[in-house]
C-alpha positions as CSV (number, residue, x, y, z in Angstrom):
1,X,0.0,0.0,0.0
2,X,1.2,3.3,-1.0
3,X,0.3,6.9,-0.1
4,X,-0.5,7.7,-3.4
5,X,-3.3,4.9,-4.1
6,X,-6.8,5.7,-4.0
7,X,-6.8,2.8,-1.6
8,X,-5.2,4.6,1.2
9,X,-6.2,8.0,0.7
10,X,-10.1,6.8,0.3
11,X,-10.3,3.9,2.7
12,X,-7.4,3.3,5.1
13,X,-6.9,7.1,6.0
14,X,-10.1,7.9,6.6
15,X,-10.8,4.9,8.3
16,X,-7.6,5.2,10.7
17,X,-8.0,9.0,11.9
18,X,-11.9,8.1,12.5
19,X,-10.9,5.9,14.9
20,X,-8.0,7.7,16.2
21,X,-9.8,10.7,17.1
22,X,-12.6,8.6,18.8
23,X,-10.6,6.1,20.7
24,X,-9.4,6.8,24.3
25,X,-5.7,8.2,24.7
26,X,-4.7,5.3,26.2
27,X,-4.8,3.1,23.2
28,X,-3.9,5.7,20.6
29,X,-0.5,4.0,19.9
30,X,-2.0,0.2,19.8
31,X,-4.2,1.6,17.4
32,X,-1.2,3.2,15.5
33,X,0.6,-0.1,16.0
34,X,-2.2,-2.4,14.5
35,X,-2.9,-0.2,11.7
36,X,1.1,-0.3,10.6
37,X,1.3,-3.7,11.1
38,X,-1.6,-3.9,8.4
39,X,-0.2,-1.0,6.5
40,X,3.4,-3.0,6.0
41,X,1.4,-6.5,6.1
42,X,-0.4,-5.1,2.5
43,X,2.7,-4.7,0.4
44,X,5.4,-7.3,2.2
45,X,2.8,-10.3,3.7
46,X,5.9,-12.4,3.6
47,X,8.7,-10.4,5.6
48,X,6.1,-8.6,8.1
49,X,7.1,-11.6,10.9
50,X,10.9,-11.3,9.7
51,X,10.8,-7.4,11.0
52,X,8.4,-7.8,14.0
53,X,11.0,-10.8,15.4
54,X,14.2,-9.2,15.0
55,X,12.3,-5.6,16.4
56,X,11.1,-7.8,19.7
57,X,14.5,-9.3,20.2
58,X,16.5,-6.1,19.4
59,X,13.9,-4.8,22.0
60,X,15.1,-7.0,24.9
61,X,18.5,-7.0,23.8
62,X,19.0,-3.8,24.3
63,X,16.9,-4.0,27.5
64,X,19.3,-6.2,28.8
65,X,22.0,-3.9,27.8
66,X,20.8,-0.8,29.6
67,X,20.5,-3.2,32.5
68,X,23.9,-4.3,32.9
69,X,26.5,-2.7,35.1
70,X,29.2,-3.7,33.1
71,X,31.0,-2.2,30.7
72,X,32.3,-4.6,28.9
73,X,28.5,-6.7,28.2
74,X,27.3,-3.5,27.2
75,X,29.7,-3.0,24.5
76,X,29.1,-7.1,23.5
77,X,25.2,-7.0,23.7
78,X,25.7,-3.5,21.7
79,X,28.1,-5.1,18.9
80,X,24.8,-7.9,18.9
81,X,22.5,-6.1,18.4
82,X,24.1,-3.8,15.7
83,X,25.3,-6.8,14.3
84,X,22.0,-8.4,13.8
85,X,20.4,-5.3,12.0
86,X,23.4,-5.2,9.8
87,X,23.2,-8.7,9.1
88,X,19.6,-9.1,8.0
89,X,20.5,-5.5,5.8
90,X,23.3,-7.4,4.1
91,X,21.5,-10.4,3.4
92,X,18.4,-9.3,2.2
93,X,19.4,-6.1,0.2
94,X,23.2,-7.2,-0.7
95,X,23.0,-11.2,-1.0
96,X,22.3,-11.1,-4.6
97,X,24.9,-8.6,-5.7
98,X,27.6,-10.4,-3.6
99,X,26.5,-13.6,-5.8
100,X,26.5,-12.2,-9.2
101,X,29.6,-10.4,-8.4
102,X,31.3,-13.8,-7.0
103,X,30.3,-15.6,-10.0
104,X,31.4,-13.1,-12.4
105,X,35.1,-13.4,-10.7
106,X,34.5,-16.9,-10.7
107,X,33.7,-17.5,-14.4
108,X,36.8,-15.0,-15.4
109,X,38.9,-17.8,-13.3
110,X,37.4,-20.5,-15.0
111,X,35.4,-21.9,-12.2
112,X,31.7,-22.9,-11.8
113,X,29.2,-20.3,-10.7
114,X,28.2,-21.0,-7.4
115,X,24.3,-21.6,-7.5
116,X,22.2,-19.2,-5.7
117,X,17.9,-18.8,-5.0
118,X,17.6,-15.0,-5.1
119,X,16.7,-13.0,-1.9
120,X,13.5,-10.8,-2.5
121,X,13.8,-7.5,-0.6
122,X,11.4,-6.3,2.5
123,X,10.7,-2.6,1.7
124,X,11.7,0.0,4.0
125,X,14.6,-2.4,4.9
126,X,17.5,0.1,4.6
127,X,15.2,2.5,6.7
128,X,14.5,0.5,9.4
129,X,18.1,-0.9,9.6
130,X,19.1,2.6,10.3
131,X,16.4,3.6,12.4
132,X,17.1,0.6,14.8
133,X,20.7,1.5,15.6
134,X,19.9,4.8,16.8
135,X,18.0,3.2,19.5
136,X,20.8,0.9,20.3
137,X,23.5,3.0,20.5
138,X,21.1,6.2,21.6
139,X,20.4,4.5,24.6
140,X,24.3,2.8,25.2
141,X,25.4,6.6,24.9
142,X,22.9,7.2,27.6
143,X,21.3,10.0,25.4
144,X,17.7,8.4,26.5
145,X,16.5,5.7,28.4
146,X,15.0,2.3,26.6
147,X,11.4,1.8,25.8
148,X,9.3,0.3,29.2
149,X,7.0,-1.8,26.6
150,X,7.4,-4.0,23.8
151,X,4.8,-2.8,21.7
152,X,6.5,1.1,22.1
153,X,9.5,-0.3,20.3
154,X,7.3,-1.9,17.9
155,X,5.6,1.7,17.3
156,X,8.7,3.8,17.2
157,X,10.0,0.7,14.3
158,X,7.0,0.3,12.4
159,X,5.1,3.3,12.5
160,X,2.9,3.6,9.0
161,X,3.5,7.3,8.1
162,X,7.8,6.7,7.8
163,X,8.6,3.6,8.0
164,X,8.6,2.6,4.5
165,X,10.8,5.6,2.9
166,X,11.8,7.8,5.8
167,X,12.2,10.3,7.0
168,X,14.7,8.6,9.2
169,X,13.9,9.2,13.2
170,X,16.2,9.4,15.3
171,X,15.2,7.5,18.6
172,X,16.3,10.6,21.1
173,X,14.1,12.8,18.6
174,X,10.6,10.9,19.3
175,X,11.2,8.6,22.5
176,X,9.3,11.7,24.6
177,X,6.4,11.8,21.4
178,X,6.0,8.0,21.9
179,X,4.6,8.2,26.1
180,X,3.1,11.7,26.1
181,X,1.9,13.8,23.2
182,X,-1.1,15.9,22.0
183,X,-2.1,17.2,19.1
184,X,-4.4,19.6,18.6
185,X,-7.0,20.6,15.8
186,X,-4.2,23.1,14.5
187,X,-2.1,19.9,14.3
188,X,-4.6,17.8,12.2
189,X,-5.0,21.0,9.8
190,X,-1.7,21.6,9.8
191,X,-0.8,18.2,8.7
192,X,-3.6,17.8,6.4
193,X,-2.1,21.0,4.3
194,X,1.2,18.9,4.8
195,X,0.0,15.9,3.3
196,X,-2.0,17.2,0.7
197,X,1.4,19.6,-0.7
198,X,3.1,16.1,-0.6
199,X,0.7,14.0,-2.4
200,X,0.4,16.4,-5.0
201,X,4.2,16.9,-5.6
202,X,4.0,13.2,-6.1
203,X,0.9,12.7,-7.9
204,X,0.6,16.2,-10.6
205,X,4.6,16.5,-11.0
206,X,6.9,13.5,-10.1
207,X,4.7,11.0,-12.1
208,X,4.9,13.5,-15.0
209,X,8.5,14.2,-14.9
210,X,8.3,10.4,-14.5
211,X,7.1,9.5,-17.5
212,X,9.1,12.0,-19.4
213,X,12.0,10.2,-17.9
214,X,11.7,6.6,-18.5
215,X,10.7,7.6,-22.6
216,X,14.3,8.4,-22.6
217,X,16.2,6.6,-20.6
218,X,14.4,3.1,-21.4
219,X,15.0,4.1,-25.2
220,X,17.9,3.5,-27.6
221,X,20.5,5.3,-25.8
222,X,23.4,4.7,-28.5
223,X,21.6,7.2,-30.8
224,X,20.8,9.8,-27.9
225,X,20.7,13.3,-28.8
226,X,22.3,16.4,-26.6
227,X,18.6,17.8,-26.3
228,X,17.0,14.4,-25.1
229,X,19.6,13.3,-23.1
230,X,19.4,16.4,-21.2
231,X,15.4,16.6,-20.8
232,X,15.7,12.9,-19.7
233,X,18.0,14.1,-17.3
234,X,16.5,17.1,-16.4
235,X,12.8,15.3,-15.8
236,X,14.5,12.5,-13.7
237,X,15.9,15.3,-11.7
238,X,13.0,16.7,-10.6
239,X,11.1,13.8,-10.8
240,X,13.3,12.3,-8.0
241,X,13.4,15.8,-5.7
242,X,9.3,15.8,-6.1
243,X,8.8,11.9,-5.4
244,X,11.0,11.8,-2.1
245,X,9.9,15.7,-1.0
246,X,6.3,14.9,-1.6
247,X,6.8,11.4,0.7
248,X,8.9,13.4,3.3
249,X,5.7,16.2,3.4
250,X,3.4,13.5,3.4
251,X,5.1,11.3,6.1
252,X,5.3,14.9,8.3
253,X,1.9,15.6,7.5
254,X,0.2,12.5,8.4
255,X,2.6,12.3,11.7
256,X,1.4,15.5,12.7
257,X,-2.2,15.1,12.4
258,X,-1.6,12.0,15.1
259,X,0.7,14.1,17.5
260,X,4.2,13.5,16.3
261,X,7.0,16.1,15.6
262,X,8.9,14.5,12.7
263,X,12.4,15.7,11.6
264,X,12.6,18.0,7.8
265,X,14.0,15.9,5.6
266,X,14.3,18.5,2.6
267,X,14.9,22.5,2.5
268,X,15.0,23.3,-1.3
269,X,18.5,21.2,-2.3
270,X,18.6,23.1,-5.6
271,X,19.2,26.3,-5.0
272,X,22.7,24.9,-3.2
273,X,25.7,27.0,-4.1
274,X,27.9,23.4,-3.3
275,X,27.9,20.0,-2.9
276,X,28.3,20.3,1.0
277,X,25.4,22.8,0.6
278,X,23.3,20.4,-1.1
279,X,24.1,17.4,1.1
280,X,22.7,20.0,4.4
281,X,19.7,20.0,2.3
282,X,18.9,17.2,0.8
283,X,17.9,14.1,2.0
284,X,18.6,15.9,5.4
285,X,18.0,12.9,8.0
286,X,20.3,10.6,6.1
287,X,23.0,13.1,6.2
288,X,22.8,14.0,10.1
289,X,22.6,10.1,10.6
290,X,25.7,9.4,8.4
291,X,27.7,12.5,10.4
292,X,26.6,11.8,13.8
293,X,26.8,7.7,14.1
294,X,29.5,7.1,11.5
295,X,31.6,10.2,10.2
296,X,32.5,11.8,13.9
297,X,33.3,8.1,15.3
298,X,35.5,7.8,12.6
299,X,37.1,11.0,13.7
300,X,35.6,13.4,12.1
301,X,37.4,16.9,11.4
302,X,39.1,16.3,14.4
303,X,41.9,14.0,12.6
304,X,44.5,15.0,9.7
305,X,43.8,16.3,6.8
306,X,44.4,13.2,4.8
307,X,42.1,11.0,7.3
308,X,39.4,13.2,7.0
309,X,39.3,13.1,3.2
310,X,39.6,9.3,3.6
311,X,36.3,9.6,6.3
312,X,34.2,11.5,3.6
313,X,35.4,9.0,0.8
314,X,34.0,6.3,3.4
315,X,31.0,8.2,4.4
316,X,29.9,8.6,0.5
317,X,30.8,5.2,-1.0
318,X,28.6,3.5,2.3
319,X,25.9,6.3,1.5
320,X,25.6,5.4,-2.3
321,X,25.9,1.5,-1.5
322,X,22.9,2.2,0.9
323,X,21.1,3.1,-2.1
324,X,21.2,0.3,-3.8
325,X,22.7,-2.7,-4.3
326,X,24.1,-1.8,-7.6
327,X,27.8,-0.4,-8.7
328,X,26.4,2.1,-9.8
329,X,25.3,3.7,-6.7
330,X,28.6,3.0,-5.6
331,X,29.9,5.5,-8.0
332,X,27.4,7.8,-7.5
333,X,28.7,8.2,-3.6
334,X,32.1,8.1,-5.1
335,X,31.2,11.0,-7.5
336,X,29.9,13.1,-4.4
337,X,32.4,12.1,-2.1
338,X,34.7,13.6,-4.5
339,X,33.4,16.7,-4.3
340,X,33.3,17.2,-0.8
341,X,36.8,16.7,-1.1
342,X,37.1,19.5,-3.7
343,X,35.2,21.7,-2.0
344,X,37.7,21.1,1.4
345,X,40.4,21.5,-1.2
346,X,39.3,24.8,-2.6
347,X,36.0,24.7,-4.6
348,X,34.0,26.4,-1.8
349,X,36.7,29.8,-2.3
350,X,35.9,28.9,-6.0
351,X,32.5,28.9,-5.7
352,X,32.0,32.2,-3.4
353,X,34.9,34.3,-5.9
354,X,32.2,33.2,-9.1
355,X,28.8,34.3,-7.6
356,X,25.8,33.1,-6.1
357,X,24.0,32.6,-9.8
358,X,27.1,31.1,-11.6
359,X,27.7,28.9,-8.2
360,X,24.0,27.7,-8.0
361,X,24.4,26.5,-11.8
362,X,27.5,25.1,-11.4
363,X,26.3,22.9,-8.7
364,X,22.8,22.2,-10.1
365,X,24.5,21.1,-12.9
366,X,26.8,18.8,-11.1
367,X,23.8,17.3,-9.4
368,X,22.3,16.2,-12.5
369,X,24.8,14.6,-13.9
370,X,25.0,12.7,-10.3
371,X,21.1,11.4,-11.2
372,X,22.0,10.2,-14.3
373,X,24.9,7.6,-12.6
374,X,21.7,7.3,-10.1
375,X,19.5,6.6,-12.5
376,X,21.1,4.2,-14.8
377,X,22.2,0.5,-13.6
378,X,24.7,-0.6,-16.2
379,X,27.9,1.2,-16.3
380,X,28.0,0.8,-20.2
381,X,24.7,3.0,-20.8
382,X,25.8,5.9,-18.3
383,X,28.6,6.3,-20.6
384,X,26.5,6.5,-23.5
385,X,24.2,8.5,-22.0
386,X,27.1,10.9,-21.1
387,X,28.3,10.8,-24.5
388,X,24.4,11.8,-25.7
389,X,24.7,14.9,-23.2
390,X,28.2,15.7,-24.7
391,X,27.3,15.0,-28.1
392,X,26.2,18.5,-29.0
393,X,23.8,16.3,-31.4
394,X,20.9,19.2,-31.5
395,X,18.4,17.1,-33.4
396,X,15.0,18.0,-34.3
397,X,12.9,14.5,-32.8
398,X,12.5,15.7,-29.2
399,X,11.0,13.7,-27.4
400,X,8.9,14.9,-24.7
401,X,5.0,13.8,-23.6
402,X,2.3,16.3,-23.6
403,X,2.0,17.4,-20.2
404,X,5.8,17.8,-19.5
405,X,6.4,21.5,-21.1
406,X,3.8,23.2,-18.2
407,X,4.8,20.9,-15.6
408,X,8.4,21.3,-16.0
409,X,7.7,24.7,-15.9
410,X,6.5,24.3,-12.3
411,X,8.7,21.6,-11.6
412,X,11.3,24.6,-12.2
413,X,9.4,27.1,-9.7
414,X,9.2,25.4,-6.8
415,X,12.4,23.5,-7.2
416,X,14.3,27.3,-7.1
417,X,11.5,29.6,-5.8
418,X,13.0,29.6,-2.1
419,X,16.3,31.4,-4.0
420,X,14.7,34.5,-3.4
421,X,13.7,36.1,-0.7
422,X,9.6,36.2,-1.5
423,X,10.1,32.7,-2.2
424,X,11.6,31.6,1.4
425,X,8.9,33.5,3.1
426,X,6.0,31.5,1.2
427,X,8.1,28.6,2.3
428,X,7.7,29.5,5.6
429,X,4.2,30.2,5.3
430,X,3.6,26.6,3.9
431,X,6.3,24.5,6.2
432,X,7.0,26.3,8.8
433,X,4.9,28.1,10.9
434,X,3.6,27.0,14.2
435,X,0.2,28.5,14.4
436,X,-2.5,30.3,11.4
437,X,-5.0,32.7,11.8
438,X,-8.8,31.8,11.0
439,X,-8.1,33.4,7.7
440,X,-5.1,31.6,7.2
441,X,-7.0,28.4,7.4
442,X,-9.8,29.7,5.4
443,X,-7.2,29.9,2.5
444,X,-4.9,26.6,3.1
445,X,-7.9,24.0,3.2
446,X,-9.2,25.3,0.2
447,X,-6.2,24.8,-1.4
448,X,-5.2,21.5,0.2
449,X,-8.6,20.9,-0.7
450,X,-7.7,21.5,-4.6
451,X,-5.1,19.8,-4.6
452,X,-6.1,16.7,-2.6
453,X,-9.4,16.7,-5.6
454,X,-6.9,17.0,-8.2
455,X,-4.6,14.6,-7.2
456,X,-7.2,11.9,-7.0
457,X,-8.7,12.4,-10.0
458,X,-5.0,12.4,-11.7
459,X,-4.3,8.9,-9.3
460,X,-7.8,7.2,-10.2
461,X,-6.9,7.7,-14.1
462,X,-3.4,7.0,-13.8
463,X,-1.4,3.5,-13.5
464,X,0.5,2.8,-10.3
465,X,3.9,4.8,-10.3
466,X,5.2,3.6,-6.5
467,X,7.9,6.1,-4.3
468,X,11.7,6.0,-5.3
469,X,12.9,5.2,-2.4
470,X,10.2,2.3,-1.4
471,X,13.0,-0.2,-2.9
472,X,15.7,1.6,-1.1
């Protein structure tokens, strides 16, 4: 089950926060708890038992770890239970590539292929891998205490809204949310504006810029042109910015209609004047868990020059491979990674002696070519798509779908609207501010109204187009 389905938004939703607002607080989060269960049960019937296991015994594992006095079991039952969420991560989302790779190796030595049932993947894995070790090392740091009840730490794991695709909570950020919150009727509007934004950056552009996308990339790419290569690009850019942002607002949205204070995951990455910019604004949960439980342990900026460069190298490559099981996500961290580097080096004085404008471009531009390595799987067709963008080839067949010229024209907009001043105040308006007027209400239901109308008429005629990052 998906946000974007007519299923969820016209049954399950309105189902759910019926009986949420009805039910007594006491059972609010067994009511959250069953409806996830349900919610993750839909799309993965067969893993839903895999994740509720290992959550319960990482539950009591790390029970037991608070518990003891000695150092030296908590640091064991800590390496366990890291160990195990690592371990069902690398089997289920790396098996397969570790296989075909092996095989590969093995064939070019003359050897047999070593036989092999493929693993299917559990969506959300990579999330909830991630969100799991904060709580165990969260609570060995002694930033917060463990969970009192099992079915807590099922909540905080498996909780509908982010489970699936993020954004990625940090234990210490919600444990407080989990035992005591309220939300109020400015919180249900609120997050129904919220949710509404995000479904229709989903639904009216990212499937668009979608569709744009995959006519060029899934075509002939040895005869690419300069122009298509670049719209291709170009559409997946945004289509990927709109798809995640609009799950993020959603996630937020639907978190805050039930009491919850989720973390911003995005804050306009396109208008970056850097790399490091854009990695503070994109994607912004994965970057502050990357830094904080991986980066600074490695040593941070606190080592030698050279060891830092090395940290970011490591930081990147692990980032990409999170991604995806694929090289070429591999090279995609690599790709970043080497510009953090540059920009340490001297691309930042670079980029501040050019100007705001000319640094934005550079950097947008740089991004792009990133999502085409993101994009494409096979190492062979990212060159030849490079090649297409390099070709300056300006032939007349353009291929482009009906609808793309006006959305891309919004797509633009709002991707780069926040560069100005006018811009980041309407941002504010629409993210950001804690309390609206009775006219400011007036005026944001009728347009979450719009756009919730217009977004399921557009999903009810429409095939199913699932989240990016649902296989991530």
């Amino acid at each position: 089950m998906v946000f974007s389905s007519s299923l969820f938004i016209l049954y399950f939703l309105p189902l759910f926060l019926l009986a949420y607002h009805f039910v007594d607080r006491r059972y609010k989060n067994y009511l959250i708890l069953l409806a996830s269960l349900f919610f993750y049960s839909w799309g993965a019937p067969k893993f839903i038992f895999v994740i509720v296991g290992a959550t319960l015994a990482d539950f009591y594992l790390v029970k037991q770890m608070h518990k003891s006095n000695q150092q030296s079991s908590k640091k064991i039952l800590l390496g366990l239970s890291v160990f195990i969420k690592l371990g069902l991560l690398a089997y289920f989302k790396y098996a397969n590539f570790f296989v075909e790779n092996l095989n590969q190796v093995l064939q070019l030595a003359g050897f047999n292929n070593i036989s092999w049932t493929s693993v299917a993947l559990p969506i959300g894995i990579s999330f909830y891998t991630f969100q799991s070790i904060t709580y165990s090392i969260d609570v060995y740091r002694k930033v917060h205490k463990p969970l009192k009840k099992a079915s807590d730490y099922l909540l905080y794991i498996m909780m509908f809204p982010q489970m699936i695709a993020g954004p990625i909570v940090r234990f210490n950020t919600i444990a407080d949310q989990i035992i005591n919150r309220k939300e109020t009727i400015d919180d249900k509007l609120a997050g129904f504006y919220r949710f509404s934004i995000g479904l229709a950056k989903k639904v009216l552009i990212a499937n668009v810029m979608a569709e744009q996308a995959d006519l060029i990339f899934n075509g002939d790419l040895s005869n690419l042109s300069m122009i298509n290569a670049w719209l291709g690009a170009l559409a997946y850019t945004f289509q990927i910015y709109f798809d995640f942002a609009g799950y993020s607002d959603m996630a937020i949205g639907l978190g805050k209609m039930m009491g919850f204070r989720f973390p911003e995951n995005f804050n306009s990455p396109y208008v970056s004047k850097s790399i490091s910019e854009f990695w503070r604004r994109w994607h912004i949960t994965l970057g502050a868990f990357m830094r904080d439980y991986l980066y600074i342990p490695l040593g941070g900026n606190r080592v030698k020059r050279s060891r830092m460069f090395f940290n970011l190298w490591i930081v990147f490559l692990l980032s990409g491979l999170w991604h995806g099981a694929s090289w070429n996500f591999v090279l995609w961290g690599a790709f970043h990674g080497l510009f953090l580097v540059l920009d340490r080096l001297f691309l930042l004085d670079w980029l501040k002696r050019i100007g705001k404008l000319p640094a934005t471009l550079f950097t947008f531009v740089m991004v792009v070519l990133g999502w085409v390595i993101f994009r494409i799987e096979e190492l062979d067709r990212i060159k030849l798509f490079f090649k297409g963008m390099l070709s300056f080839d300006f032939a007349s067949d353009v291929n482009t779908i009906s609808a793309f010229p006006i959305i891309a024209a919004i797509a633009v907009l709002f991707s780069f609207i926040s560069y100005f001043s006018k811009g980041e105040q309407l941002g504010e308006f629409f993210f950001n501010t804690k309390s609206y007027s009775i006219k400011n209400h007036i005026v944001l239901s009728a347009i979450a109204a719009s756009l919730l109308i217009l977004s399921i008429a557009s999903i009810t005629s429409s095939g199913f187009n699932p989240f990016i990052y649902f296989r991530f």
